[in-house]
Structure formats: structure tokens, C-alpha cells
VODOKE-833614 format. One record per residue: y, z, x of N, C-alpha, C, CB in turn. Coordinates in steps of 0.05 Angstrom, whole numbers, padded with zeros to 5 digits, always signed. Glycine has a CB too. Layout:
<pts>
YZXYZXYZXYZX
...
</pts>
This chain:
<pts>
+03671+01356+02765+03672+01385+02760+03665+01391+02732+03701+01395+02767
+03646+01406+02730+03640+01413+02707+03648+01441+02698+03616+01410+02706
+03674+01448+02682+03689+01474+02686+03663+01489+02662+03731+01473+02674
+03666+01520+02676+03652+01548+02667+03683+01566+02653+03634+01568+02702
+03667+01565+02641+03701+01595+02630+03690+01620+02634+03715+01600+02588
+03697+01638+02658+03692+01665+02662+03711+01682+02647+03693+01670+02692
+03732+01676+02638+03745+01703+02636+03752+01686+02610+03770+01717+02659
+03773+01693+02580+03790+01689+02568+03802+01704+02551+03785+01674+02562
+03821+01709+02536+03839+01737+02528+03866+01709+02510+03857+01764+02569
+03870+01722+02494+03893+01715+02470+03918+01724+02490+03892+01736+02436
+03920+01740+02508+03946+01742+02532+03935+01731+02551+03958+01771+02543
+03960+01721+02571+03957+01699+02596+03950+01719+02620+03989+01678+02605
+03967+01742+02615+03975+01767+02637+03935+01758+02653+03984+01816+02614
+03922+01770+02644+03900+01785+02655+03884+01747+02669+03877+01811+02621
+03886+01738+02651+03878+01712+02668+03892+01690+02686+03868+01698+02652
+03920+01706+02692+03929+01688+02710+03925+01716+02736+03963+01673+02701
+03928+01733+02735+03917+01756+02748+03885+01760+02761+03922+01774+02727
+03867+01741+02741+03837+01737+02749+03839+01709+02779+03816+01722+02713
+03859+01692+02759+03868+01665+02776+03870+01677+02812+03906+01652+02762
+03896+01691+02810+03894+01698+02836+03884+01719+02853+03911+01698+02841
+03859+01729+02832+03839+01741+02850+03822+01724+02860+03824+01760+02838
+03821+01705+02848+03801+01680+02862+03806+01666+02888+03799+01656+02843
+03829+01657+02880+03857+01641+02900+03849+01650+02921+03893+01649+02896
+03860+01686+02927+03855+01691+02944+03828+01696+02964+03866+01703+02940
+03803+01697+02944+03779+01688+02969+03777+01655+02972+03744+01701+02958
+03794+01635+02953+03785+01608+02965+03770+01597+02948+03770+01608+02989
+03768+01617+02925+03754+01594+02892+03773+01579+02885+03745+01611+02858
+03771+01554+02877+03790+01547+02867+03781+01553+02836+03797+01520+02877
+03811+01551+02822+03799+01555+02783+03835+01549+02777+03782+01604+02767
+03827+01547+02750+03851+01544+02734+03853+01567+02708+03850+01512+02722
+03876+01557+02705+03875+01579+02685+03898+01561+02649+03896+01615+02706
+03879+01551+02636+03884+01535+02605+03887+01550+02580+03859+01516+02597
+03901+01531+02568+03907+01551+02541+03892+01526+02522+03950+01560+02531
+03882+01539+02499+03866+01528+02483+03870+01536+02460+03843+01530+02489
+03876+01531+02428+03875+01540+02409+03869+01570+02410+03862+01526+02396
+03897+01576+02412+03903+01612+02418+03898+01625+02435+03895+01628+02405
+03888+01617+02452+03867+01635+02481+03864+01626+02508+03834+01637+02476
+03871+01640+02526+03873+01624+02552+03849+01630+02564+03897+01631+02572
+03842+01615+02586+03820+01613+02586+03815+01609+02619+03812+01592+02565
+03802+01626+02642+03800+01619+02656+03774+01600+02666+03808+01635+02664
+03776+01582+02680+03764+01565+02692+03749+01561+02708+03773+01557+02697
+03730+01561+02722+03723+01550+02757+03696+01524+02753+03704+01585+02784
+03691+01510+02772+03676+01497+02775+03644+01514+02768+03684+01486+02800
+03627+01503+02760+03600+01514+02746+03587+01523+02788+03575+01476+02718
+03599+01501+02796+03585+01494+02827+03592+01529+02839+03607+01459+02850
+03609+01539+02832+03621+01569+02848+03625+01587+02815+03664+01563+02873
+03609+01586+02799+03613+01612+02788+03596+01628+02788+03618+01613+02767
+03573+01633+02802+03570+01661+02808+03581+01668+02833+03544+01669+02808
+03597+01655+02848+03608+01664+02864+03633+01682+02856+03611+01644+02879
+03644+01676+02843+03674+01683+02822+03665+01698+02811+03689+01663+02802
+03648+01703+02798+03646+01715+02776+03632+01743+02796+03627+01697+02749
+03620+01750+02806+03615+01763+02834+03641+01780+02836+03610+01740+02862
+03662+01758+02850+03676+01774+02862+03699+01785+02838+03687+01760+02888
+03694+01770+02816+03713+01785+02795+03702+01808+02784+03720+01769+02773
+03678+01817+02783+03666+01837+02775+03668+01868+02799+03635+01824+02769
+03667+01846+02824+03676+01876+02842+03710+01877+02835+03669+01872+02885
+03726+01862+02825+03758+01864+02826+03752+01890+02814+03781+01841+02809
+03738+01880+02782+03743+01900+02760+03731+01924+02769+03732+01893+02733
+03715+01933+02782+03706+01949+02779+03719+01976+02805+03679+01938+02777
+03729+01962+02809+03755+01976+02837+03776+01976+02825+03763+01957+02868
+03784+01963+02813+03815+01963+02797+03820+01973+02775+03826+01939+02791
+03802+01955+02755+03806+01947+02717+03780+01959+02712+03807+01907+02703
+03782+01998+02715+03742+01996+02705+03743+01987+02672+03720+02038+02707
+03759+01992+02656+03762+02001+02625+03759+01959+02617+03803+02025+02615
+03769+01944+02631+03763+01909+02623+03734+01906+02625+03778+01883+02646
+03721+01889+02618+03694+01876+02623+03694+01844+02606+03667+01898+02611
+03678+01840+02639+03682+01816+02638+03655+01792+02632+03696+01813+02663
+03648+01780+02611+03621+01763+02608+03613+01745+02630+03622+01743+02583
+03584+01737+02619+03577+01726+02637+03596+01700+02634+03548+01725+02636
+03587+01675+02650+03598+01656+02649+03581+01624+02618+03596+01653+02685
+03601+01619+02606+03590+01607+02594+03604+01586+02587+03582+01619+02578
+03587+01560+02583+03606+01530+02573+03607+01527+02545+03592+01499+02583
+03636+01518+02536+03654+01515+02511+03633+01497+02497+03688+01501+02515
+03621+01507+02476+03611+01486+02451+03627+01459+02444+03613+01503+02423
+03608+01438+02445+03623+01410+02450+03642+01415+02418+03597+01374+02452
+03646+01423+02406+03664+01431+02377+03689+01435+02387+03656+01460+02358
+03696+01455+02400+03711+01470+02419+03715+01466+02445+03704+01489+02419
+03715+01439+02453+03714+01437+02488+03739+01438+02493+03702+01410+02503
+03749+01450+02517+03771+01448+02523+03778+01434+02538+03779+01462+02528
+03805+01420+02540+03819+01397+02552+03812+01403+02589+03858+01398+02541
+03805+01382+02599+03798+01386+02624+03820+01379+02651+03774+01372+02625
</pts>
């Protein structure tokens, strides 16, 4: 598994909240804390799938959040896997 970080925020609230928007279609992901910032997770193999369906969450739910594309942690900064 090669983890993607779709979402991350200095509060847990909104990314354990992303967590089980995923859960519930069947992505699996995690959700890590990293030098100050949590950070959600999924496999590189399903993130535009996730990242898809997190963008319709937000945009039905959370219009005022936005959410980046998906991108991997600079080997400086990798986070614990």
C-alpha cells in the first residue's frame, strides 16, 4: 500500500468524519497524526475513487471546506505507515 493523503487539518474532528465517509462506501483509509496534523489516508490504488466521493460529501454537506487534490508526503516529512 502506498498511502495518498486526501484530506489533513491541525483538528481530528473533520478527518475522522472524512474516515467514515469512506468506511461507509467500502474505501478503506486511516486516519494519522503527524507532527501537528492529522492526516487522512487511503491507498494511492482507490484515491480517485475517495477523493470522488469526498468531494460529492462536501459539496452536499460542507460547501464552505475544500478539499485538495491528492498528494504523497515529501520523503523529509513521510509519515509513519
Amino acid at each position: 500500500m502506498e498511502p495518498i493523503a486526501l484530506f489533513h487539518s491541525p483538528q481530528r474532528q473533520r478527518c475522522f468524519e472524512f474516515n467514515l465517509v469512506l468506511q461507509a462506501v467500502n474505501i478503506e483509509s486511516e486516519v494519522v497524526f503527524h507532527e501537528g496534523r492529522y492526516y487522512l489516508l487511503v491507498d494511492e490504488t482507490t484515491a480517485e475513487q475517495a477523493y470522488s466521493q469526498l468531494r460529492h460529501y462536501v459539496e452536499e454537506n460542507l460547501s464552505l471546506i475544500h478539499i485538495s487534490e491528492p498528494t504523497r508526503p515529501t520523503r523529509a516529512s513521510r509519515m509513519p505507515s
